[in-house]
The first five atom37 places (N, CA, C, CB, O) and aatype in JSON, in Angstrom:
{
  "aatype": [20, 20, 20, 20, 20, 20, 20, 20, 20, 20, 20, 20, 20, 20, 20, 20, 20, 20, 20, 20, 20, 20, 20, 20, 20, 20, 20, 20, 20, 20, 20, 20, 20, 20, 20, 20, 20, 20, 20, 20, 20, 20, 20, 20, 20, 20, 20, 20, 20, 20, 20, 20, 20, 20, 20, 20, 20, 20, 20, 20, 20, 20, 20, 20, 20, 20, 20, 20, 20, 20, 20, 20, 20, 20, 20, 20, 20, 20, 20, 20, 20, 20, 20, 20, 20, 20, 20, 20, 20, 20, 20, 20, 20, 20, 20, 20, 20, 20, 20, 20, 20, 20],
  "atom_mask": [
    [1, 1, 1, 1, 1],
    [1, 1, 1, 1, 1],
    [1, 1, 1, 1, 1],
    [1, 1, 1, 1, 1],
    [1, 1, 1, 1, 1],
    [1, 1, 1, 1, 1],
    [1, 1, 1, 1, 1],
    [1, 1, 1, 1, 1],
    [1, 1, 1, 1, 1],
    [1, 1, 1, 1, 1],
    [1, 1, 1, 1, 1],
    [1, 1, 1, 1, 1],
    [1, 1, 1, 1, 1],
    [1, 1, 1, 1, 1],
    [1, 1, 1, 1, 1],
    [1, 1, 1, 1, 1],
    [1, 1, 1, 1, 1],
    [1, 1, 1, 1, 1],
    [1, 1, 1, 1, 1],
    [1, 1, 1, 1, 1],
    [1, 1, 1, 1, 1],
    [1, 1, 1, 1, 1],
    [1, 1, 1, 1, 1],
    [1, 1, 1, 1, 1],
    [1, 1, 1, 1, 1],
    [1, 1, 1, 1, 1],
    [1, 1, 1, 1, 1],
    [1, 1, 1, 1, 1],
    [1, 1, 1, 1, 1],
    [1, 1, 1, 1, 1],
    [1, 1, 1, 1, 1],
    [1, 1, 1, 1, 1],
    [1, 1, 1, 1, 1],
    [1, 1, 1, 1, 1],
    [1, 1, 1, 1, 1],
    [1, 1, 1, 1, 1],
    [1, 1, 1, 1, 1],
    [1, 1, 1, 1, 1],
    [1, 1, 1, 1, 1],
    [1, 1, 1, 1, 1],
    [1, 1, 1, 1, 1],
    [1, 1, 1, 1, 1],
    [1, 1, 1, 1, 1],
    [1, 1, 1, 1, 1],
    [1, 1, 1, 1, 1],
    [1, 1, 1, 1, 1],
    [1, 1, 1, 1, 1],
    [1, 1, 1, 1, 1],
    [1, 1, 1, 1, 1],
    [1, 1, 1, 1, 1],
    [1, 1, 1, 1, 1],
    [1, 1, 1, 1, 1],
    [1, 1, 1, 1, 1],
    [1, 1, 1, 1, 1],
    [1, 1, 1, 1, 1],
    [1, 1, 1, 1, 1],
    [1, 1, 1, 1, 1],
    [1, 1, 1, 1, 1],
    [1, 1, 1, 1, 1],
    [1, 1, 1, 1, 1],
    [1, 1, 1, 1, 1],
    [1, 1, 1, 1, 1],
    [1, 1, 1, 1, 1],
    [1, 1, 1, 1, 1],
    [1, 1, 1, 1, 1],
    [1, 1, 1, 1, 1],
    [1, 1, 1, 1, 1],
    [1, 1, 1, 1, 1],
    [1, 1, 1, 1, 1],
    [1, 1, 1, 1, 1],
    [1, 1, 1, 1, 1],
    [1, 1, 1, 1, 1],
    [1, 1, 1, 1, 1],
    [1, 1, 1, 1, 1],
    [1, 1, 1, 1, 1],
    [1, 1, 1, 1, 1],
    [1, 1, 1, 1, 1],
    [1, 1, 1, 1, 1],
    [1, 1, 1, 1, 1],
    [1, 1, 1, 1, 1],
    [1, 1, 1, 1, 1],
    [1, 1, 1, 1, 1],
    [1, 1, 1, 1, 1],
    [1, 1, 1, 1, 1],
    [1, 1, 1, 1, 1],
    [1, 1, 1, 1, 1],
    [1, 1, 1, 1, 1],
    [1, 1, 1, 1, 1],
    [1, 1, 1, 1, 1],
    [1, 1, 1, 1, 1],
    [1, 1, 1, 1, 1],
    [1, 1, 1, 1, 1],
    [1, 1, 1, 1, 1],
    [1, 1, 1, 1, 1],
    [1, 1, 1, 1, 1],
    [1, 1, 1, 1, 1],
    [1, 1, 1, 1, 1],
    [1, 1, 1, 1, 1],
    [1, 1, 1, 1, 1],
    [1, 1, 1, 1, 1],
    [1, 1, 1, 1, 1],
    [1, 1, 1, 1, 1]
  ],
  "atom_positions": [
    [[111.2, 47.34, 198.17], [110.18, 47.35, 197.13], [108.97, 46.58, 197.66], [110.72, 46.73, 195.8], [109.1, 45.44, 198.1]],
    [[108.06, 47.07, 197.61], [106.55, 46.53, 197.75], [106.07, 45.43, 196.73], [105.53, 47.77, 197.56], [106.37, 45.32, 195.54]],
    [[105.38, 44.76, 197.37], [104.57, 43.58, 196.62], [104.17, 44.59, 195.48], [103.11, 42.73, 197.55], [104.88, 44.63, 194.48]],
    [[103.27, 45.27, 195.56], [102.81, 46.11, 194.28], [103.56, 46.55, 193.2], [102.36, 47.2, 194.63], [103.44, 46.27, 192.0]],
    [[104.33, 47.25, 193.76], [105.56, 47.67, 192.99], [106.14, 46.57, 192.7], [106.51, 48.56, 193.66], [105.48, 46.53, 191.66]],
    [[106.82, 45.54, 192.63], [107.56, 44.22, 192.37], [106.22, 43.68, 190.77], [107.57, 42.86, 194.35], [106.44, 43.16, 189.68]],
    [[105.1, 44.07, 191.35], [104.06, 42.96, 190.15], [103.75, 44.16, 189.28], [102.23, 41.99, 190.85], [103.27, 44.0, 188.16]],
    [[103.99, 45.24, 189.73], [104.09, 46.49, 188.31], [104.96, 46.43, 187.7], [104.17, 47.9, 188.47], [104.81, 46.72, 186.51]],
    [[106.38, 46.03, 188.21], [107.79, 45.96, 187.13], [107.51, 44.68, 187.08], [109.55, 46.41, 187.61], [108.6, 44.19, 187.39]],
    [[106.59, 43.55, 186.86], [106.87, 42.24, 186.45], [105.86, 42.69, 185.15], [106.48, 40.8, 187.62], [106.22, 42.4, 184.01]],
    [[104.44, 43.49, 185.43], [103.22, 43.51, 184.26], [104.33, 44.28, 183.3], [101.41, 44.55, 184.68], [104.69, 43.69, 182.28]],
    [[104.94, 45.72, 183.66], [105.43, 46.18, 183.11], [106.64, 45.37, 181.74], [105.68, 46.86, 184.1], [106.63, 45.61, 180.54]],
    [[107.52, 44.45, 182.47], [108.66, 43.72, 181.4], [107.61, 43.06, 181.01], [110.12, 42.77, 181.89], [107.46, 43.82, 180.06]],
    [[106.65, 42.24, 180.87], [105.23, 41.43, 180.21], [105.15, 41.85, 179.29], [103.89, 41.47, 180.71], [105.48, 41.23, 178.28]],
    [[104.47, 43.64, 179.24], [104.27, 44.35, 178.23], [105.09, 44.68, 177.54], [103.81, 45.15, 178.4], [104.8, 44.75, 176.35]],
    [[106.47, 45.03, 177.98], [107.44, 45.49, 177.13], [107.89, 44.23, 176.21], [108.62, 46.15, 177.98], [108.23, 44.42, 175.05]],
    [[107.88, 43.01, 176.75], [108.33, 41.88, 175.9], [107.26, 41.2, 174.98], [108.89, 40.84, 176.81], [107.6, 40.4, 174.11]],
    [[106.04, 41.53, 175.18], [104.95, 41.52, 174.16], [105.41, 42.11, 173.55], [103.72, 41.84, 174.29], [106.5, 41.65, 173.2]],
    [[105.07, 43.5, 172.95], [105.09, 44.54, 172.37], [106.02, 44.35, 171.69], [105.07, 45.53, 172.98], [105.81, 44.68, 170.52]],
    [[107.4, 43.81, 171.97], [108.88, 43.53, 171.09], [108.21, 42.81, 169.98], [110.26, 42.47, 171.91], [108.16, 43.34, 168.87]],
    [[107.63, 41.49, 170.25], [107.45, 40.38, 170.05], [106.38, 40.45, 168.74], [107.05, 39.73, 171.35], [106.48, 39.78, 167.71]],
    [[105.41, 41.39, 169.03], [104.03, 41.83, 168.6], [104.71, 42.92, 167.51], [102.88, 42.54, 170.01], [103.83, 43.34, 166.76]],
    [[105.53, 43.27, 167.32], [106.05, 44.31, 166.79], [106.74, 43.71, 165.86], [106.72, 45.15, 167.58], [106.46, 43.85, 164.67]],
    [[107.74, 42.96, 166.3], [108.57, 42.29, 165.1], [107.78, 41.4, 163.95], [109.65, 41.29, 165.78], [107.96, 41.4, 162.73]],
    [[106.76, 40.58, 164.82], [105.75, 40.02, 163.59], [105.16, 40.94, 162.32], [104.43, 39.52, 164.31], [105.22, 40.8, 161.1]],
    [[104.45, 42.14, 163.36], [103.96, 42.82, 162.46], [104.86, 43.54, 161.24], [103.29, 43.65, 163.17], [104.79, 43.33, 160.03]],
    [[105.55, 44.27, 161.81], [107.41, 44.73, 161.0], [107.5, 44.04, 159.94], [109.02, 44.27, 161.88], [107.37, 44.74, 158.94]],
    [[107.73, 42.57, 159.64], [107.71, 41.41, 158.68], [106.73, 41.52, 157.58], [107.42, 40.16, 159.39], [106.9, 41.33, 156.37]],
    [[105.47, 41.91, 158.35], [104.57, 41.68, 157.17], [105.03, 42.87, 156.61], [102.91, 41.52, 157.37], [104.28, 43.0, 155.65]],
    [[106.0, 44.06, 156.6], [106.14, 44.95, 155.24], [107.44, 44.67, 154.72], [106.0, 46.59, 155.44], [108.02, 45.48, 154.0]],
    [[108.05, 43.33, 155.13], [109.28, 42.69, 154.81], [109.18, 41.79, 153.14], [109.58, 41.59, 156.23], [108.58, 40.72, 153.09]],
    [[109.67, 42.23, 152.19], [109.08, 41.29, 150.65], [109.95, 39.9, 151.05], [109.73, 42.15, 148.61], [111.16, 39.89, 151.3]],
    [[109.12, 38.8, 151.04], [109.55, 37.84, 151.27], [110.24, 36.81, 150.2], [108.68, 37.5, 151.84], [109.76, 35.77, 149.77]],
    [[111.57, 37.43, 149.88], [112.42, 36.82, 149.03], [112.74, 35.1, 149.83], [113.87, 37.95, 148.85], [112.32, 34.82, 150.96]],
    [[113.43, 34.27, 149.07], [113.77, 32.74, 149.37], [114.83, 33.45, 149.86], [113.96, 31.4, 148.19], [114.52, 33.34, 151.04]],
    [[115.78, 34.05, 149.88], [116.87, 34.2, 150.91], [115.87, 34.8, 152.35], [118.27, 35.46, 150.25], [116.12, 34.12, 153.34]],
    [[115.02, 35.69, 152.55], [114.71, 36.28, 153.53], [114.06, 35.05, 153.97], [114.03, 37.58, 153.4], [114.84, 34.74, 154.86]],
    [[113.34, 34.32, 153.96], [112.76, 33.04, 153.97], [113.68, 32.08, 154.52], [112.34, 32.64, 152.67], [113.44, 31.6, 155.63]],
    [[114.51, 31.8, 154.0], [115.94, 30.82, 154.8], [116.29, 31.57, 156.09], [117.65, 30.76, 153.72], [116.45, 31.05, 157.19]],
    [[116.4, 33.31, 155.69], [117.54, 33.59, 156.71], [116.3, 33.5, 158.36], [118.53, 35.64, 156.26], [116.81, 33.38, 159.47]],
    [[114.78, 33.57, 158.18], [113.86, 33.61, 159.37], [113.84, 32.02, 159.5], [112.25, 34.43, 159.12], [113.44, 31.55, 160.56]],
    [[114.1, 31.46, 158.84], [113.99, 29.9, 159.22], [115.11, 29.13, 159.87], [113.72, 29.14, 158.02], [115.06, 27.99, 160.34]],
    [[115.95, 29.8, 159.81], [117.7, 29.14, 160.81], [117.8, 30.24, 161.62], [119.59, 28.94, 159.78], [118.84, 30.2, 162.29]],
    [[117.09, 31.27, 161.84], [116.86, 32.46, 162.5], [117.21, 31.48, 164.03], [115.11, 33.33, 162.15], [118.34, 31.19, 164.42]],
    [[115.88, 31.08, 164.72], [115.84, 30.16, 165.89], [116.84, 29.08, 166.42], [114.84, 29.53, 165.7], [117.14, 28.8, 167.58]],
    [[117.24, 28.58, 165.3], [118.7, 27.77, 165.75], [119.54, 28.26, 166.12], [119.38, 27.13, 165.0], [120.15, 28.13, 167.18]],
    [[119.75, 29.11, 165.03], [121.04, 29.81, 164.94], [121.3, 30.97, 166.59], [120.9, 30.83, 163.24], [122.39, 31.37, 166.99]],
    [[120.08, 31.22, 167.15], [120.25, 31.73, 168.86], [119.91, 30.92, 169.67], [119.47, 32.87, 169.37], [120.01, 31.31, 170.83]],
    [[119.46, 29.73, 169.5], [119.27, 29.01, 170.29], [121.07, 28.09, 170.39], [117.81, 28.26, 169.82], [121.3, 27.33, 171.33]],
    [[121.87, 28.3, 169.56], [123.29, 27.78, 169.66], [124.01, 28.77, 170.35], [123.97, 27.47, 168.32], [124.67, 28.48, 171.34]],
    [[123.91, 30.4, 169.73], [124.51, 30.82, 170.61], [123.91, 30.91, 171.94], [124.89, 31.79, 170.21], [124.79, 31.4, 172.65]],
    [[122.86, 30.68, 172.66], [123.01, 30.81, 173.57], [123.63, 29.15, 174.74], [121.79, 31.55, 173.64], [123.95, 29.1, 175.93]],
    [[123.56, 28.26, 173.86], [124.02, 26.68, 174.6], [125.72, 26.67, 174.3], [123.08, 24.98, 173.64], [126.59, 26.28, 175.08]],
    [[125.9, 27.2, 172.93], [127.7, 26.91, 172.96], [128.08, 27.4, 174.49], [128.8, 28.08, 171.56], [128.33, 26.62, 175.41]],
    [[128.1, 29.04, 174.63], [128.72, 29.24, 175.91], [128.63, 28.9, 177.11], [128.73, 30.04, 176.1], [129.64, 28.96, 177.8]],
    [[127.19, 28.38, 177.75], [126.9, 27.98, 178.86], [127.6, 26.42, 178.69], [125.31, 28.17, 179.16], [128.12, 25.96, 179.71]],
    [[127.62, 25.85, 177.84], [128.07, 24.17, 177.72], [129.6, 24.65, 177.94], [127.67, 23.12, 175.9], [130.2, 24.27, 178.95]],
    [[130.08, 25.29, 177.22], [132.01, 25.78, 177.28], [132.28, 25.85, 179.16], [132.43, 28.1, 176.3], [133.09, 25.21, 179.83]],
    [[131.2, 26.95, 179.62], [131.65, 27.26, 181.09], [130.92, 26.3, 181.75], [131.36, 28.76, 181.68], [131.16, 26.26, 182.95]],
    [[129.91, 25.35, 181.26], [129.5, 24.48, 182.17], [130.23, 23.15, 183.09], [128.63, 24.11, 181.5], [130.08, 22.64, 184.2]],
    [[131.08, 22.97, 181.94], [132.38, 21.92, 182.61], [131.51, 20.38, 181.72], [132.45, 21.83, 185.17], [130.9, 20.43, 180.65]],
    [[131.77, 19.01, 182.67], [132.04, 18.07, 182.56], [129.82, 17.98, 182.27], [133.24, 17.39, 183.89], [129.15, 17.48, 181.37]],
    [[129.47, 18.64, 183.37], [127.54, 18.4, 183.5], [126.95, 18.93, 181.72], [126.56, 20.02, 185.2], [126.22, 18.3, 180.96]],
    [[127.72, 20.47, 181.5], [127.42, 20.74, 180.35], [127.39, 19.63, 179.21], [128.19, 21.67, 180.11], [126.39, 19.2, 178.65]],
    [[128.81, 19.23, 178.97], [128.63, 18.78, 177.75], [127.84, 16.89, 177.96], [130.36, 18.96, 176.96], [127.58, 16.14, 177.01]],
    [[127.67, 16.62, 179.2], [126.65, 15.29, 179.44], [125.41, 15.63, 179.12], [126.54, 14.71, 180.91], [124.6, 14.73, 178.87]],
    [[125.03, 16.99, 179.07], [123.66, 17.47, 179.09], [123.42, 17.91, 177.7], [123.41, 18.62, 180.15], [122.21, 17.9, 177.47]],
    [[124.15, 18.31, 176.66], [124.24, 18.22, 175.49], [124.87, 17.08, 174.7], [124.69, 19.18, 175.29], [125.12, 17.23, 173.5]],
    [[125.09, 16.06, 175.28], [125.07, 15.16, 174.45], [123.91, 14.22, 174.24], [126.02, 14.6, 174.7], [123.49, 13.74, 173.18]],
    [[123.45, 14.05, 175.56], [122.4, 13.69, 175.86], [121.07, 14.23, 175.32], [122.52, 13.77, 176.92], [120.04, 13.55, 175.36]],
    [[121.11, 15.58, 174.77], [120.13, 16.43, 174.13], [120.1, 16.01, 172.72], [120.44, 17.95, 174.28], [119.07, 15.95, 172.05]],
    [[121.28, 15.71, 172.29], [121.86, 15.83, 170.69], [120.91, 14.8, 170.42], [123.67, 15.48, 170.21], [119.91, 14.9, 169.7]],
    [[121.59, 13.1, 171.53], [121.1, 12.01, 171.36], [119.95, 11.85, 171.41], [121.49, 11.34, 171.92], [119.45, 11.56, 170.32]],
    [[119.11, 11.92, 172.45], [117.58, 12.37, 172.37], [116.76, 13.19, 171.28], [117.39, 13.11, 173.45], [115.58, 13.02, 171.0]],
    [[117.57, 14.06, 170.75], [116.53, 15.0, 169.71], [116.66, 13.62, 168.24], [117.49, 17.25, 169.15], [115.72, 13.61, 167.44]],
    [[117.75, 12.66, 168.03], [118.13, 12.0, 167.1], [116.54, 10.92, 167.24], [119.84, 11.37, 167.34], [115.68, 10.62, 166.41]],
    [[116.75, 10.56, 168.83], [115.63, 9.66, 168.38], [114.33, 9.82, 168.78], [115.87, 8.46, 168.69], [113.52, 8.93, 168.5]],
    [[114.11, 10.42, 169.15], [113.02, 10.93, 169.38], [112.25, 12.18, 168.5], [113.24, 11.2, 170.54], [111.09, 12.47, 168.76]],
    [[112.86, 12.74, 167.67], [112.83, 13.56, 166.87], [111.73, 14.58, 167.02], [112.86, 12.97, 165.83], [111.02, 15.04, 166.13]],
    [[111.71, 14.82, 168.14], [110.82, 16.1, 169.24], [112.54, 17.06, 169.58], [109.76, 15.02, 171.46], [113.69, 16.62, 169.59]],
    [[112.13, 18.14, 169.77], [113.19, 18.85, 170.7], [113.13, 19.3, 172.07], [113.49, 19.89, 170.17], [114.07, 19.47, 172.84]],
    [[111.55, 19.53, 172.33], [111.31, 19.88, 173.8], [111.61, 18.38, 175.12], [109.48, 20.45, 173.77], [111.7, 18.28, 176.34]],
    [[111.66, 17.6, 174.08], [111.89, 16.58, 175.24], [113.14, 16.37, 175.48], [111.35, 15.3, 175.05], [113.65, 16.42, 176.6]],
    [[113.72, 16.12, 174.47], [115.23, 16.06, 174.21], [115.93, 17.3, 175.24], [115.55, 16.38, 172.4], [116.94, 17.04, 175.89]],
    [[115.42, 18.36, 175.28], [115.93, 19.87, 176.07], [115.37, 18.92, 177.35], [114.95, 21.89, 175.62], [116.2, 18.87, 178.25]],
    [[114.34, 18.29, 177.58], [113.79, 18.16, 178.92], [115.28, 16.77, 179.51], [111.64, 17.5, 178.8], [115.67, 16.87, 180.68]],
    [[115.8, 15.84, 178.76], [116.58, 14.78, 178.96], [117.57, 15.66, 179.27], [116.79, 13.71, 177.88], [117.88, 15.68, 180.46]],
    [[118.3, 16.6, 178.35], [119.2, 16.99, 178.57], [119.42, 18.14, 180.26], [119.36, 17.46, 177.22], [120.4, 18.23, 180.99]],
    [[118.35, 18.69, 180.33], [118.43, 19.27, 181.46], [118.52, 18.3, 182.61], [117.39, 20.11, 181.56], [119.07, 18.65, 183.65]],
    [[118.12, 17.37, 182.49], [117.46, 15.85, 183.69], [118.79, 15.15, 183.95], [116.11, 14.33, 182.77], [119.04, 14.67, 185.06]],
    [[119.89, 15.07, 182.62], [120.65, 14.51, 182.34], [122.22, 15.49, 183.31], [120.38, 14.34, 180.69], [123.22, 15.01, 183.84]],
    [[121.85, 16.67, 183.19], [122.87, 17.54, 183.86], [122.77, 17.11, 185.44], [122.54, 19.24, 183.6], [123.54, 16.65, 186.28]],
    [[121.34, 17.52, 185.38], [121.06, 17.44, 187.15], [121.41, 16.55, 188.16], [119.85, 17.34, 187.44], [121.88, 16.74, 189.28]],
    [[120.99, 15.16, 187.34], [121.66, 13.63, 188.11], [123.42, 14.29, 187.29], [120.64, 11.29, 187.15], [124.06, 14.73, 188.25]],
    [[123.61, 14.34, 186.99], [125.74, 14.15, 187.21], [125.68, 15.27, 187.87], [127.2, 14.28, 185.6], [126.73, 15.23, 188.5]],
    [[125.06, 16.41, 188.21], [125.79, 17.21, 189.71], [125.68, 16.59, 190.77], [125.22, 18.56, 190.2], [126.66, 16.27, 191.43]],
    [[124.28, 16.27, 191.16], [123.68, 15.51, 191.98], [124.77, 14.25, 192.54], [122.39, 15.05, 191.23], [125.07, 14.09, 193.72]],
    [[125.24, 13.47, 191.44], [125.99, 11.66, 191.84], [127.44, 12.47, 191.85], [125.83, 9.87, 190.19], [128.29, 12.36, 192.73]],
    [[127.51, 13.39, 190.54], [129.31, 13.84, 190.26], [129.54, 14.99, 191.21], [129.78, 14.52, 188.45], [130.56, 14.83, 191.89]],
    [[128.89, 16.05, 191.43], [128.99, 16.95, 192.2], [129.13, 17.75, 190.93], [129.99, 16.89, 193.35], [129.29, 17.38, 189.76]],
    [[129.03, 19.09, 191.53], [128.73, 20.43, 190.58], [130.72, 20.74, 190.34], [127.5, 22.16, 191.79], [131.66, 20.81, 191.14]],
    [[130.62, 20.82, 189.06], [132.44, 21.59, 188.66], [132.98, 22.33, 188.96], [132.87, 22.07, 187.72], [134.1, 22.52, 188.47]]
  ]
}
């Protein structure tokens, strides 16, 4: 595959993952926004942002769950989440790094 070709299938998934993205917003606005539909878009983001950490933490071993605890603890006091994700990733890396990878 050519440089060209490689940055046409990169513009290409760009657009296609806009367009999802750009689509679902718009979609919503002909959505009647009941208090249940309202709850269910508001735990919407957690609720995949867990499934996607339960399983990687399950197969991650001993680094996983240091790196989510460490996340848990950090989001508690710091009460940001991007940093807390930033400790917890920082937090995996030094125990492969000192512990070795599982």
């Amino acid at each position: 595959m050519s440089t060209s070709q490689a940055l046409l299938v990169v513009f290409a998934m760009a657009l296609v993952t806009y367009a999802t993205r750009a689509g679902g917003i718009f979609l919503v606005g002909f959505v009647p926004m009941s208090a249940r539909t309202e709850n269910f878009l508001r735990y919407l983001a957690g609720a995949v942002l867990v499934a996607l950490v339960v399983p990687a933490t399950v197969r991650g071993g001993p680094e996983g769950y240091v790196a989510v605890g460490v996340a848990i603890l950090a989001r508690l006091v710091l009460r940001q989440a991007l940093p807390a994700i930033a400790l917890g990733i920082l937090a995996a890396a030094l125990w492969r790094a000192y512990m070795g990878a599982s």
